[in-house]
N, CA and C of each residue as an Amber inpcrd file, in Angstrom:
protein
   699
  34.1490000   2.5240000  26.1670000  34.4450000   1.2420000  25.5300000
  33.7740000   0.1300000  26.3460000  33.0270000  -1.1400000  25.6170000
  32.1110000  -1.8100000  26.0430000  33.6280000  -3.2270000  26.7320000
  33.0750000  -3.6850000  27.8640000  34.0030000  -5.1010000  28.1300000
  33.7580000  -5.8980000  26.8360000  33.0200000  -5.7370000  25.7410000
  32.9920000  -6.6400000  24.5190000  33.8410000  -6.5530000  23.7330000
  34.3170000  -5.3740000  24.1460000  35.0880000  -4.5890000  22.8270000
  36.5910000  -4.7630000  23.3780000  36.7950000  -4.8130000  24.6490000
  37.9540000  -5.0300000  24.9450000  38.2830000  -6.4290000  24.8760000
  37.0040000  -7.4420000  25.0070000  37.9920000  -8.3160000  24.5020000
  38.3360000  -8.8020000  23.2760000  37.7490000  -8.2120000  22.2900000
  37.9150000  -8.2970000  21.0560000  39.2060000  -8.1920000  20.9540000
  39.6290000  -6.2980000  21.4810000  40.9030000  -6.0940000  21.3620000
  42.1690000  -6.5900000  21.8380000  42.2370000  -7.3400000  22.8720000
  43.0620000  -7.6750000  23.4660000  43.1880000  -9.7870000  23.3060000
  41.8300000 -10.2790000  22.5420000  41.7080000 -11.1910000  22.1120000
  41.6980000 -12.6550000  23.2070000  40.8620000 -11.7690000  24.6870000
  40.3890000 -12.8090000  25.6910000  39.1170000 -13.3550000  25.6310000
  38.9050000 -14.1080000  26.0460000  37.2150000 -14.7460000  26.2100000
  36.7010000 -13.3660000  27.2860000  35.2720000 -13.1300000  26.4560000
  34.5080000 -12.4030000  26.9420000  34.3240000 -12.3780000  28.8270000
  34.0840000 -13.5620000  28.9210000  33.1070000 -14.0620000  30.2880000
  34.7800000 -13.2420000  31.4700000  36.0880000 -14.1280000  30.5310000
  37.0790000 -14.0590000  31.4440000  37.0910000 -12.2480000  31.9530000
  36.9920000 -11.7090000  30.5150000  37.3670000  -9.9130000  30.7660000
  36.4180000  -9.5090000  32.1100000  34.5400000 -10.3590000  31.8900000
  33.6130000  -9.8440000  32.9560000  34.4030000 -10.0710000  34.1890000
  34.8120000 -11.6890000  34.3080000  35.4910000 -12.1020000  35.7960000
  36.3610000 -10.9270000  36.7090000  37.0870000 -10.5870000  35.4350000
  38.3420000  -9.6150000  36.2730000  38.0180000  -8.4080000  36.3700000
  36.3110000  -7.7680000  35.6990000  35.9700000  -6.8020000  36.2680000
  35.3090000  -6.4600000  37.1320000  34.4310000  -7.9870000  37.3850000
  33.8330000  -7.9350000  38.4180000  34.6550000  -8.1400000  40.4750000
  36.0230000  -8.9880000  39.9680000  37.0920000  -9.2450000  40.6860000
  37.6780000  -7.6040000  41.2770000  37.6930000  -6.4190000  40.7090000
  38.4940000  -5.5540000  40.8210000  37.3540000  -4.3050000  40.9470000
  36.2020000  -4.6270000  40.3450000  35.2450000  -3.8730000  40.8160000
  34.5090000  -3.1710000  42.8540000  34.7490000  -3.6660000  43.3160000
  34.7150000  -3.6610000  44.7310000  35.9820000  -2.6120000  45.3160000
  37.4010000  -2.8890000  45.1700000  38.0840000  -1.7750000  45.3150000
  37.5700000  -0.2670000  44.3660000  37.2760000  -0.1410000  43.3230000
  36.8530000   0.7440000  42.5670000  36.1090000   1.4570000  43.2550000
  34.6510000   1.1430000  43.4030000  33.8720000   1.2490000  44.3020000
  33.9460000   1.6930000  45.2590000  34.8620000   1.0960000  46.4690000
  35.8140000   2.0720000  47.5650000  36.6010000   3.1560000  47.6380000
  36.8530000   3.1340000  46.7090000  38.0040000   4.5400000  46.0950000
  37.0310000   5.6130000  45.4880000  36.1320000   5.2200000  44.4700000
  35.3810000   6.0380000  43.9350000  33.4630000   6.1590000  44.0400000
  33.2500000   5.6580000  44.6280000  32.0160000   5.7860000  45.2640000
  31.2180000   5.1970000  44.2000000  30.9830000   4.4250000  43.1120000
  30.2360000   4.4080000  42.1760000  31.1430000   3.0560000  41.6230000
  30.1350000   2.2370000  41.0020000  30.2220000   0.7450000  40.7320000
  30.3370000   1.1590000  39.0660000  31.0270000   0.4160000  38.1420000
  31.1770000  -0.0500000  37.0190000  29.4010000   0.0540000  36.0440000
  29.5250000   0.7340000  34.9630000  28.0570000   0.3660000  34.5510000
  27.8090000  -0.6800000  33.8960000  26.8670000  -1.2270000  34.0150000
  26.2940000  -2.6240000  33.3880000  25.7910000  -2.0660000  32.6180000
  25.6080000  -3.0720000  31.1050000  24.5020000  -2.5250000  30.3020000
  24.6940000  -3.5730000  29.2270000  24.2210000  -3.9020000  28.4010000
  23.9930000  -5.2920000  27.1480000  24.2170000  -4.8620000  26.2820000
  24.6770000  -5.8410000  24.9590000  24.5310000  -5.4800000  23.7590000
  23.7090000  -6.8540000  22.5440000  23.4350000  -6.5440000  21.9630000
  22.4660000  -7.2610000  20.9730000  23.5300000  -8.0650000  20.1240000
  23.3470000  -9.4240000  20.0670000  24.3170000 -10.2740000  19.4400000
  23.7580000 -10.7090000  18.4090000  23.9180000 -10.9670000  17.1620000
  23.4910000 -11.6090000  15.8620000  24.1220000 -13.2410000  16.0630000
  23.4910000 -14.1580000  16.2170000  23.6010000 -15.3240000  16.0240000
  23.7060000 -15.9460000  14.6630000  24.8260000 -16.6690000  15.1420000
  25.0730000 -17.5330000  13.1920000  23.3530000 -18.3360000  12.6120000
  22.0100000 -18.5980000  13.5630000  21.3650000 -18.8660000  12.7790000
  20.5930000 -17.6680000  12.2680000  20.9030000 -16.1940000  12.1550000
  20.5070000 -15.2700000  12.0100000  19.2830000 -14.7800000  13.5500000
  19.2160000 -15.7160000  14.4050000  18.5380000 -14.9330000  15.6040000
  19.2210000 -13.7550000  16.5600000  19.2010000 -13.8250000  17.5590000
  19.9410000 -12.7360000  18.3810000  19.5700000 -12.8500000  19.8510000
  20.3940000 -12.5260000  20.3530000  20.5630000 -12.1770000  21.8490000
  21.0620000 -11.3080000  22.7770000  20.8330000 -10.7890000  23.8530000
  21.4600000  -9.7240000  24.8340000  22.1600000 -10.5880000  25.7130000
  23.4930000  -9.9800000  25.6120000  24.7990000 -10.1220000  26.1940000
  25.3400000  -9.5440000  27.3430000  25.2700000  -9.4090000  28.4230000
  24.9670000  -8.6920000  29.7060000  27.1240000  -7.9200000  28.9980000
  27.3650000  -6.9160000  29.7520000  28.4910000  -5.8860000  29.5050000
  28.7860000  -4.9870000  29.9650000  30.1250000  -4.4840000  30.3160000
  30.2420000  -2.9020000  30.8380000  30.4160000  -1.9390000  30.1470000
  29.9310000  -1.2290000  30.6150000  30.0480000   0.6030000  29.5000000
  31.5010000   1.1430000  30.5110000  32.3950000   1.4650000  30.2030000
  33.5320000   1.9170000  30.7040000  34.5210000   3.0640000  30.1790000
  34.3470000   4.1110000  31.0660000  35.5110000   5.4150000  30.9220000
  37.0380000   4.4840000  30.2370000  37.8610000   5.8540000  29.9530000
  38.7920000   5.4200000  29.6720000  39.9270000   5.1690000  30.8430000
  39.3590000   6.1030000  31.8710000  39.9650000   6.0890000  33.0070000
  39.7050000   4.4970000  33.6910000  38.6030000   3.9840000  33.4730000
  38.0340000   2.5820000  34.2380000  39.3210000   1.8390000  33.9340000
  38.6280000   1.6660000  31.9100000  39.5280000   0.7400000  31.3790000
  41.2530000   0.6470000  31.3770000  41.9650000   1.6030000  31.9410000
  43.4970000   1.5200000  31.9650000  43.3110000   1.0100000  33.8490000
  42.1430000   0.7090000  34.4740000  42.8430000   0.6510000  36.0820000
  42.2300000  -1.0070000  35.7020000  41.1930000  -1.3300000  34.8310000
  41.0890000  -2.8170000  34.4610000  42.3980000  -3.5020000  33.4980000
  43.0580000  -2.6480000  33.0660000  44.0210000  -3.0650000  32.1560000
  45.3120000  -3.2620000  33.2020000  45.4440000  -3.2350000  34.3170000
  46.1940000  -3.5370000  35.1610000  46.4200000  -4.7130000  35.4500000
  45.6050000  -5.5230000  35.0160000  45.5200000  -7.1020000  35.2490000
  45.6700000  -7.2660000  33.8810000  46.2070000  -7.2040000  32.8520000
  46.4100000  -7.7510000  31.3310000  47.8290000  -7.4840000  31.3190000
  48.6130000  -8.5980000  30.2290000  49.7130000  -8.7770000  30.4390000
  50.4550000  -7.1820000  29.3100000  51.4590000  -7.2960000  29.1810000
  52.2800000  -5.8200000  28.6690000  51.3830000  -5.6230000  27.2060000
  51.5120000  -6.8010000  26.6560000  50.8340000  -6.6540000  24.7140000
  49.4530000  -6.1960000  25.1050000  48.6850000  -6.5510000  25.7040000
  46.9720000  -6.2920000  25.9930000  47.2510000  -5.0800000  25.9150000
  47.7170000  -4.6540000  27.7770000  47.5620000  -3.0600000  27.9260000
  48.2360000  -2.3350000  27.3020000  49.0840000  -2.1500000  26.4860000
  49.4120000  -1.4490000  25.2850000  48.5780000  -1.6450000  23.8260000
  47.9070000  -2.9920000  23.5800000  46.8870000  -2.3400000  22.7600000
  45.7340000  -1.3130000  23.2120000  45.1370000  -1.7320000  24.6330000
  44.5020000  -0.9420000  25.0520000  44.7990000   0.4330000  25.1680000
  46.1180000   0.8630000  25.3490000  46.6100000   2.1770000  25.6060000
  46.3500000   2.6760000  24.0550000  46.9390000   2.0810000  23.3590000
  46.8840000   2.4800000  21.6980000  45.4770000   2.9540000  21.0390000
  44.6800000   2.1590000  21.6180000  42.9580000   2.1480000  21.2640000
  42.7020000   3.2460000  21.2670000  42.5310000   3.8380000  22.5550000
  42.0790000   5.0810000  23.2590000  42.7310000   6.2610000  22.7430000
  43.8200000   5.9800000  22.5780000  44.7910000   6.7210000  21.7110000
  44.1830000   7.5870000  20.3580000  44.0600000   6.2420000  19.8710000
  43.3690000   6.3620000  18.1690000  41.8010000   7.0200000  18.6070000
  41.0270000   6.2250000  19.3100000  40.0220000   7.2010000  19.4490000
  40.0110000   8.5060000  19.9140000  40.7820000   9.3610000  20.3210000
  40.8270000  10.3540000  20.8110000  41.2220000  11.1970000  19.6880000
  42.5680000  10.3690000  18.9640000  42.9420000  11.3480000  17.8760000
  41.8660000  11.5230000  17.2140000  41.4490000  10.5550000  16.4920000
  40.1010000  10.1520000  15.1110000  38.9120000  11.3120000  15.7630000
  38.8170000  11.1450000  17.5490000  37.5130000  12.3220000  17.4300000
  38.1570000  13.9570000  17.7100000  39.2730000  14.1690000  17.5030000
  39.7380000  15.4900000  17.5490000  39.7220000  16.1860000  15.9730000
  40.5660000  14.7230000  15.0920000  40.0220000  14.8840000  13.9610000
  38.6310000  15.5890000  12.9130000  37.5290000  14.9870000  14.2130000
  36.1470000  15.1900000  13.7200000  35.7540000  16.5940000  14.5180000
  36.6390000  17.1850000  15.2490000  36.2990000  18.0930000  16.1110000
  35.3270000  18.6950000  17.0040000  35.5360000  17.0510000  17.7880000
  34.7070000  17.2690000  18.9250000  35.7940000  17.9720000  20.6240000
  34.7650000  18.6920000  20.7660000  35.4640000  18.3420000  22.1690000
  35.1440000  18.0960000  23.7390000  36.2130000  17.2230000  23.7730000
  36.2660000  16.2410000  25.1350000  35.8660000  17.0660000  26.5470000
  36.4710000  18.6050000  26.4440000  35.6090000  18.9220000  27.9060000
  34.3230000  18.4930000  28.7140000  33.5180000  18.3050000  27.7310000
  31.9390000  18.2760000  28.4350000  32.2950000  16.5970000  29.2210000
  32.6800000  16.0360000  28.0390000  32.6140000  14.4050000  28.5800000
  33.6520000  14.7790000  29.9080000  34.8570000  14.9750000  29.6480000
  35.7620000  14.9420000  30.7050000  35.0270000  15.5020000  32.4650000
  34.4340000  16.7190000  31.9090000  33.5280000  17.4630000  33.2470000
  32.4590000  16.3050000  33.6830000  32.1450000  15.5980000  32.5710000
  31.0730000  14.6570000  33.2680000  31.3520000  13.7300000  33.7730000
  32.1770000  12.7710000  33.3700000  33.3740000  12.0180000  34.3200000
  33.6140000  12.4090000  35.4900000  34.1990000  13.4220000  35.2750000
  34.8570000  13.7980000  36.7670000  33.7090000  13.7390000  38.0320000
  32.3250000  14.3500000  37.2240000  31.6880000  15.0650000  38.1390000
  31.1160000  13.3650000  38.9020000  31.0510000  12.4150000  37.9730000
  30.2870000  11.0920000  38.6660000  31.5040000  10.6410000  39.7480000
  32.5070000  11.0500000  39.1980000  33.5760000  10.5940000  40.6550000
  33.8190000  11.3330000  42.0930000  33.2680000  12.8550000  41.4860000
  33.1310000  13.7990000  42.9240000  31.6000000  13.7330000  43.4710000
  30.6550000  13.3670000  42.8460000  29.6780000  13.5570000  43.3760000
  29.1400000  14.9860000  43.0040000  29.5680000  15.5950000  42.3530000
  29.1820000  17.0970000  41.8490000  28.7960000  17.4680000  40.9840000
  27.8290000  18.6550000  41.0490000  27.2120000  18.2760000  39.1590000
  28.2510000  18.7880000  38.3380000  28.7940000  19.5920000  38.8590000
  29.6920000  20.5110000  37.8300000  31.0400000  20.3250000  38.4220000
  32.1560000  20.6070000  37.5080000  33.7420000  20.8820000  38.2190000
  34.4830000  20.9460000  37.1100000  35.6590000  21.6930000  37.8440000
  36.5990000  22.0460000  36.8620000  37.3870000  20.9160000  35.8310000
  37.7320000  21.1440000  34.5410000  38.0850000  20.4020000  33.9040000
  39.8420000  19.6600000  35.0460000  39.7460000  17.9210000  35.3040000
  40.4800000  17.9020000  36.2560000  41.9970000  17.2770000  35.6630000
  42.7710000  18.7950000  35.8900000  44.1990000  18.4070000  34.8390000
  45.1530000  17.2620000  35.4940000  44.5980000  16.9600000  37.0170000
  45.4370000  15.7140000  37.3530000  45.3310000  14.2300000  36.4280000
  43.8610000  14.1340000  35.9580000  43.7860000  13.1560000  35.2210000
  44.2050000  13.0820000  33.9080000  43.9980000  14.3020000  33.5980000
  44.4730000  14.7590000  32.2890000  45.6100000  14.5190000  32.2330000
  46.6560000  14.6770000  33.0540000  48.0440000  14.5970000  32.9170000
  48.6300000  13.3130000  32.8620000  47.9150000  12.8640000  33.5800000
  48.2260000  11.3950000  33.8590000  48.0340000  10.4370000  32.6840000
  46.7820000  10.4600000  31.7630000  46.5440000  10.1200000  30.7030000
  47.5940000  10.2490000  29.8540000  47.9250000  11.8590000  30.0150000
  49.0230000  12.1610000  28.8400000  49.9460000  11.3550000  29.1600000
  50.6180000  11.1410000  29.9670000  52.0290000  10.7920000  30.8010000
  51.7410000   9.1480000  29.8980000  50.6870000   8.4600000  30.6010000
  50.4550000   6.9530000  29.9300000  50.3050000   7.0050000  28.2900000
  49.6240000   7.8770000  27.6820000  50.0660000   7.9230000  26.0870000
  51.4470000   8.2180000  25.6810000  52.1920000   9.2850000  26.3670000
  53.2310000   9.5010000  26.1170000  54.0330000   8.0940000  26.2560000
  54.5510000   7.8350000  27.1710000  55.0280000   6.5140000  27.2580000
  54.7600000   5.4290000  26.5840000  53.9210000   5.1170000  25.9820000
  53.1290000   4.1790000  25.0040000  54.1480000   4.7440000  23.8170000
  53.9750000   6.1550000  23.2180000  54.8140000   6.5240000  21.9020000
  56.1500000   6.7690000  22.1750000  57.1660000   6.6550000  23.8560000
  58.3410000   6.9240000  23.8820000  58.9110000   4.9760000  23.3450000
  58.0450000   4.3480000  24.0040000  57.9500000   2.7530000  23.7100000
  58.4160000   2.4930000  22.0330000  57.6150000   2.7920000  21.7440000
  56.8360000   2.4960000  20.1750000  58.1100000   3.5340000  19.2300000
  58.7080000   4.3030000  20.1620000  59.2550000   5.1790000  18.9680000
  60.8030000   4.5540000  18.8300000  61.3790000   4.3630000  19.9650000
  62.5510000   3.7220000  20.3280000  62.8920000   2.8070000  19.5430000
  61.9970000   2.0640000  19.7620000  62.1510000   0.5070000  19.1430000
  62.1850000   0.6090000  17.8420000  61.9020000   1.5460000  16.7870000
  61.9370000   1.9650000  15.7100000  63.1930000   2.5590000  15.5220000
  63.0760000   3.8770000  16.2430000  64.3540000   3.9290000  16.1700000
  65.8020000   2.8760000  16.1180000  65.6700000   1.9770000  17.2960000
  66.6440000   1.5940000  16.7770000  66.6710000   0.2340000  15.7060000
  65.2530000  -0.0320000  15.3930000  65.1860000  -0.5310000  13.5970000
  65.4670000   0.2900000  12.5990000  65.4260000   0.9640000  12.6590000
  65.3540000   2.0330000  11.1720000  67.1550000   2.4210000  11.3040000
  67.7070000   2.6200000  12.6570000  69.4650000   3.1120000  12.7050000
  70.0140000   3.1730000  11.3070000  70.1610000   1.8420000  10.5450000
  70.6980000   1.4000000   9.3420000  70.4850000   2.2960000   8.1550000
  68.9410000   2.8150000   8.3470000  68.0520000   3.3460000   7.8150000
  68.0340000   5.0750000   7.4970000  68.8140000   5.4550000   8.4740000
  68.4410000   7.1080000   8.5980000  69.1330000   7.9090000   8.0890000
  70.3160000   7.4090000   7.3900000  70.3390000   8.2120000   5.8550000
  69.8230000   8.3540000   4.9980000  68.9920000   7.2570000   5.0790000
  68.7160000   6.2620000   3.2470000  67.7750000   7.3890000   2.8150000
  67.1640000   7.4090000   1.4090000  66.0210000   7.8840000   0.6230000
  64.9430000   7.1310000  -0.0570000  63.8190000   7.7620000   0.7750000
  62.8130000   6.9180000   0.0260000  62.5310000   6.5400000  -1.4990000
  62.0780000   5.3470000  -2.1200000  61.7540000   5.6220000  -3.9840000
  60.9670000   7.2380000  -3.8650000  60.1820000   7.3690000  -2.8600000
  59.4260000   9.0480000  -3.6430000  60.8070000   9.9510000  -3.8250000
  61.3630000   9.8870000  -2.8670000  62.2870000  11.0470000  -2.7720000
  62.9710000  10.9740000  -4.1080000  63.9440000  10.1230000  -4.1990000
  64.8030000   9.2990000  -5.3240000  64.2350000  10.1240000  -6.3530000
  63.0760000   9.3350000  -6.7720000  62.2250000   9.5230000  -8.2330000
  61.9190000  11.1430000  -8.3900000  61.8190000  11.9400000  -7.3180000
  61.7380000  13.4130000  -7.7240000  63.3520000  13.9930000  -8.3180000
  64.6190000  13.4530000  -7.5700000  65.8910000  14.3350000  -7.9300000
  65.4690000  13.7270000  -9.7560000  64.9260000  12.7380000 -10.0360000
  64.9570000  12.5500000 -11.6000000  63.8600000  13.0060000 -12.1670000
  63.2170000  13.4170000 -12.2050000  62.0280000  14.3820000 -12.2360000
  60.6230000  13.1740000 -12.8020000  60.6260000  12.4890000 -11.7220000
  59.6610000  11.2900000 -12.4210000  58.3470000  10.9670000 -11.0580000
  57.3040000  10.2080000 -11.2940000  56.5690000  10.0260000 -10.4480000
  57.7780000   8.6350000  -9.5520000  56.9290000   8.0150000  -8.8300000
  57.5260000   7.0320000  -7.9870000  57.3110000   5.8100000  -8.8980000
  55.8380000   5.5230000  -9.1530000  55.0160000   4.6170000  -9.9390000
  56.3990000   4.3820000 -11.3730000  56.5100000   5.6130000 -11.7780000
  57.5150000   5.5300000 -13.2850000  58.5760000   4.8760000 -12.8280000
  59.2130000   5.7750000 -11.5150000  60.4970000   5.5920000 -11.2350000
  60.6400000   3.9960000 -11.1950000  59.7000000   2.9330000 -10.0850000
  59.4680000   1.6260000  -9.7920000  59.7410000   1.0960000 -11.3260000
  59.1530000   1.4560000 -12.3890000  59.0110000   0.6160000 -13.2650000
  59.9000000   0.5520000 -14.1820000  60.6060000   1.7610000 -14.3150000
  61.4740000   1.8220000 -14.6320000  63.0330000   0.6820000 -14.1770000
  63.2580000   0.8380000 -13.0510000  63.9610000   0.3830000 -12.9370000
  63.8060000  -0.8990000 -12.5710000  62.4360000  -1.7140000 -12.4350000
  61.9440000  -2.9590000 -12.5480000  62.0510000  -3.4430000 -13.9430000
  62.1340000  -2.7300000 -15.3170000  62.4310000  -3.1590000 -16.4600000
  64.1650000  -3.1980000 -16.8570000  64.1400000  -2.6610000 -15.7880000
  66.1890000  -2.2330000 -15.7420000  67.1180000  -4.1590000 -15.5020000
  66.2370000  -4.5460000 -14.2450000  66.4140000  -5.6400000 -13.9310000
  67.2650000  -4.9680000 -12.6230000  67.0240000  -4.0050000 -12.3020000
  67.5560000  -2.8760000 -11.2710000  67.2080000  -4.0440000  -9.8260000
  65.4880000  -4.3080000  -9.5610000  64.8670000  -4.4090000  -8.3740000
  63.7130000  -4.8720000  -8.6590000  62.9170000  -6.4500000  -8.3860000
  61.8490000  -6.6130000  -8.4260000  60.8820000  -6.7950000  -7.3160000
  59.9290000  -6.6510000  -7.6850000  58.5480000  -6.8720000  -6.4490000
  57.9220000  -8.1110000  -6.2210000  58.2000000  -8.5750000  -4.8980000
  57.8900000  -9.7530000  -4.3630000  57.1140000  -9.2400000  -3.3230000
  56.0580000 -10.1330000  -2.9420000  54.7130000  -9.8960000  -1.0710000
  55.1780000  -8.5830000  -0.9230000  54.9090000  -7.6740000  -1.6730000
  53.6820000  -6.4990000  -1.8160000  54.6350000  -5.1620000  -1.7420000
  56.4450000  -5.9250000  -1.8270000  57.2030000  -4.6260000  -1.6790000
  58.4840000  -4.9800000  -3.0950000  58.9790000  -3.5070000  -3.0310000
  60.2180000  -3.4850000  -3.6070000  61.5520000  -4.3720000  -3.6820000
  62.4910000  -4.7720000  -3.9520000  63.4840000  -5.5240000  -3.6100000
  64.8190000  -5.3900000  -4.8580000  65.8080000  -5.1650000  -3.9490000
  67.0990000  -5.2860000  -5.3540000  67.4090000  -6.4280000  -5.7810000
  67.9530000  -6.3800000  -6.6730000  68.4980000  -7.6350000  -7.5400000
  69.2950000  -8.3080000  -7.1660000  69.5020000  -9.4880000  -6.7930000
  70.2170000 -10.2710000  -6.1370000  71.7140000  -9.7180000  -6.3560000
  71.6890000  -9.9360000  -7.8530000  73.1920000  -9.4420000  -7.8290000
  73.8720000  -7.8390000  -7.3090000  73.0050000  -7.2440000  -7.3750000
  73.3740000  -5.8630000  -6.4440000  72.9600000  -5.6440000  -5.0140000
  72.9770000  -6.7330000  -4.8690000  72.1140000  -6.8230000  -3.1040000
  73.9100000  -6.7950000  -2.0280000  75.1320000  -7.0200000  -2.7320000
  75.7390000  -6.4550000  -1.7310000  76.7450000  -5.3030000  -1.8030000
  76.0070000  -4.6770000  -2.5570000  76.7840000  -3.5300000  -3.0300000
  76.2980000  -2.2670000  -2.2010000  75.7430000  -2.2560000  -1.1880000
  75.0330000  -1.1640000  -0.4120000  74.2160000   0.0150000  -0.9610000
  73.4100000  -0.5720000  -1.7560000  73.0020000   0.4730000  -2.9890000
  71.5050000   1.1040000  -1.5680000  70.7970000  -0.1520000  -1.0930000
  69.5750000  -0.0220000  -0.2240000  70.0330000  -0.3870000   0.9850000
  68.6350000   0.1130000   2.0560000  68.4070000  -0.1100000   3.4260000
  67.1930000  -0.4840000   3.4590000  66.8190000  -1.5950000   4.3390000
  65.4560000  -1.5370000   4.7760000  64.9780000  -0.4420000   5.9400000
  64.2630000  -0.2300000   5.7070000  63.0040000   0.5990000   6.8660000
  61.9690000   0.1110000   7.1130000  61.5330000   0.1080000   8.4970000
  60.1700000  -0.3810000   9.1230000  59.0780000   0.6520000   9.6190000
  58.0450000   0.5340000   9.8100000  56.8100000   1.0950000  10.0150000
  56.1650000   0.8550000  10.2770000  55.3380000   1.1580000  11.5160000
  54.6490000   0.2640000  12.5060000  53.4660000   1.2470000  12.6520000
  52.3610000   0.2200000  12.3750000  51.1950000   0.9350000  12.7640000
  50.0480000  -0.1090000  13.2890000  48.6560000   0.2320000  14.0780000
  48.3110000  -0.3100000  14.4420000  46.4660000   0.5960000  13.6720000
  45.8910000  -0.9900000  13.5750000  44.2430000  -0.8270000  13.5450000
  43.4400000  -0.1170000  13.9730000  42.2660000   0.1660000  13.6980000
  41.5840000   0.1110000  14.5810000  40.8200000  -0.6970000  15.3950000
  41.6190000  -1.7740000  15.3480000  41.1440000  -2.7050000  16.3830000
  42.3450000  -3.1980000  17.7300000  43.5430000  -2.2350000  17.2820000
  45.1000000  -2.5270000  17.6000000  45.5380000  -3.3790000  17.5790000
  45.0740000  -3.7820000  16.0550000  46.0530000  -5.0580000  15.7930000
  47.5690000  -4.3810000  15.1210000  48.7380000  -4.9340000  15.5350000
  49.8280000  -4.5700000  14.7310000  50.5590000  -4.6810000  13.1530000
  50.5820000  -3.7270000  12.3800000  50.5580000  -4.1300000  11.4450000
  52.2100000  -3.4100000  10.7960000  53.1560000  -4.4190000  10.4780000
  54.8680000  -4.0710000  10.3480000  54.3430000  -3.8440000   8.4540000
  55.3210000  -2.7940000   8.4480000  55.8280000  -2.5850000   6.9290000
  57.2960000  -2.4140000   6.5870000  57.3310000  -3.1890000   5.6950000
  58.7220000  -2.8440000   5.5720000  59.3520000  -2.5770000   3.9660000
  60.1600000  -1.3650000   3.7260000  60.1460000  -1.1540000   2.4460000
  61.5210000  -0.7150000   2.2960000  62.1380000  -0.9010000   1.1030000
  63.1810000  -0.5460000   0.4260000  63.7450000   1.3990000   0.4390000
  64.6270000   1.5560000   0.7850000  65.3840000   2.7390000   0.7650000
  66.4100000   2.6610000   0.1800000  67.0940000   4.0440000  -0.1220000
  68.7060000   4.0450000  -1.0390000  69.1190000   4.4880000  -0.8260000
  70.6720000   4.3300000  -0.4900000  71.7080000   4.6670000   0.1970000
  71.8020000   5.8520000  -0.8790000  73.4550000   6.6090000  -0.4620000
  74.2550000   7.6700000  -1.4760000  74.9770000   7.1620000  -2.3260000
  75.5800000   5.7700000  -1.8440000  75.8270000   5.1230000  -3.1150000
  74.6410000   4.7040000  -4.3650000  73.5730000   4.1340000  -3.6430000
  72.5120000   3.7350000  -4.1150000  72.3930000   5.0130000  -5.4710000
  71.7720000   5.8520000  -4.8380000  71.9630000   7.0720000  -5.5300000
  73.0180000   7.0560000  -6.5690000  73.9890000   7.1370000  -6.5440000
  74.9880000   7.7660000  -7.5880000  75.1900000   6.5320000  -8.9210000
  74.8030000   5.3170000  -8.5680000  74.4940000   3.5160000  -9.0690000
  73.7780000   4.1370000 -10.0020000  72.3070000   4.9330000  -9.6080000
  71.1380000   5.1360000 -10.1640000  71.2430000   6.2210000 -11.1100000
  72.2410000   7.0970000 -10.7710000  72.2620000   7.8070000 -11.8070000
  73.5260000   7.6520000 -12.7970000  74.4590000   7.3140000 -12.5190000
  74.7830000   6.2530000 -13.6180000  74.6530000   5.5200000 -14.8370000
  73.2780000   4.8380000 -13.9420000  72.3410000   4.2840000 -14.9730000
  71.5680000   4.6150000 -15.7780000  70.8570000   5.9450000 -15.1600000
  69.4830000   6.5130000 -15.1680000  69.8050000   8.0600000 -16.7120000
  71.3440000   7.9550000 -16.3540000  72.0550000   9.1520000 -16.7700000
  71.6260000  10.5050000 -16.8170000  70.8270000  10.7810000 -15.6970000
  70.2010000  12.1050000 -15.5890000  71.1090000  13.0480000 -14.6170000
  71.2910000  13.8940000 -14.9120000  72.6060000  15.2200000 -13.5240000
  71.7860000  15.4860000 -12.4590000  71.3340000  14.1990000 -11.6010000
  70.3200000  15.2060000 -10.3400000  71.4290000  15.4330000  -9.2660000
  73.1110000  15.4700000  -9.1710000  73.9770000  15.4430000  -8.0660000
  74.4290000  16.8930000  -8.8640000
């Protein structure tokens, strides 16, 4: 990952991200025998000209000991990034040994070496923690939530798509759709028919992006069929 790209992600001024790598670069260096790589990238200018942008090319290992100086939101997008790229290229089924052996080997000085599971672990340990973070906090949003049934679910005990089920009961005067989600009807809004649920996902740029959608209780349920007058209980 280029210092351009991190600050995209983390949404600092470029020059500042160089400062603090060039600031922290010197211990690096001492510890690991080998300086940060420099290298440019080609900028498109708003009058359509262009320019080279001086930049670092950086491991993932670099970028979490530069992410030490970014406040909690940064280095957790950053953690997230790396994340997603790793999944997305396992996806494509590459694999990471060769890179990992080559890494290692610029930090031992060796051409070759064993794939090194201390780092490996350690990585894991920092992703893990990133999703024990991320899962919690859901967890305890969703609490309210973890009975409920989704519209897919719902709409199958009645043997219908979701799309039908929605419209259906949007012509019912059941629940209408307002900014891009589901919602009950005022007047049945305190009858515990729904729950909200949240869903958290992030970009590929790790930007955060909340969803939040309508669920149905067991009362909800039994309301619906009631109405619906179909025997799915």
């Amino acid at each position: 990952m280029t210092s351009l790209e991190i600050a995209e992600l983390t949404g600092k001024q470029h020059k500042d991200v160089l400062k603090a790598i060039r600031n922290m670069e010197p211990a690096w260096e001492k510890t690991c025998g080998r300086n940060f790589a420099l290298t440019s990238r080609t900028i498109v200018q708003p009058n359509g000209g262009t320019r080279e942008v001086p930049c670092y090319q950086l491991t993932k290992t670099e970028c979490l000991y530069i992410a030490t100086k970014f406040n909690d939101e940064a280095r957790a997008k950053l953690v997230l990034r790396w994340e997603e790229l790793e999944r997305n290229q396992m996806i494509l089924g590459t694999d990471f040994r060769g890179f990992i052996e080559k890494d290692t080997a610029s930090l031992t000085g060796k051409s070759c070496v064993p794939l090194n599971e201390g780092r490996v672990n350690l990585c894991q340990k920092v992703l893990a923690a990133a999703d024990e973070i991320i899962g919690e906090g859901l967890r305890v949003l969703n609490e309210a939530a973890e009975d409920s049934l989704t519209a897919t679910q719902v709409a199958k005990t009645f043997n219908m798509t979701v799309f039908d089920f929605n419209a259906v009961l949007r012509d019912m005067g059941i629940q209408y759709r307002r900014h891009g989600r589901w919602n009950i009807s005022d007047d049945l809004a305190d009858r515990n028919l729904v729950r909200l649920r949240t869903h958290i996902s992030y970009s590929l740029k790790g930007e955060k992006k909340v969803k939040h959608y309508m669920t149905w209780t067991l009362d909800g349920l039994r309301f619906l069929n009631s109405k619906l007058g179909y025997p799915n209980f």
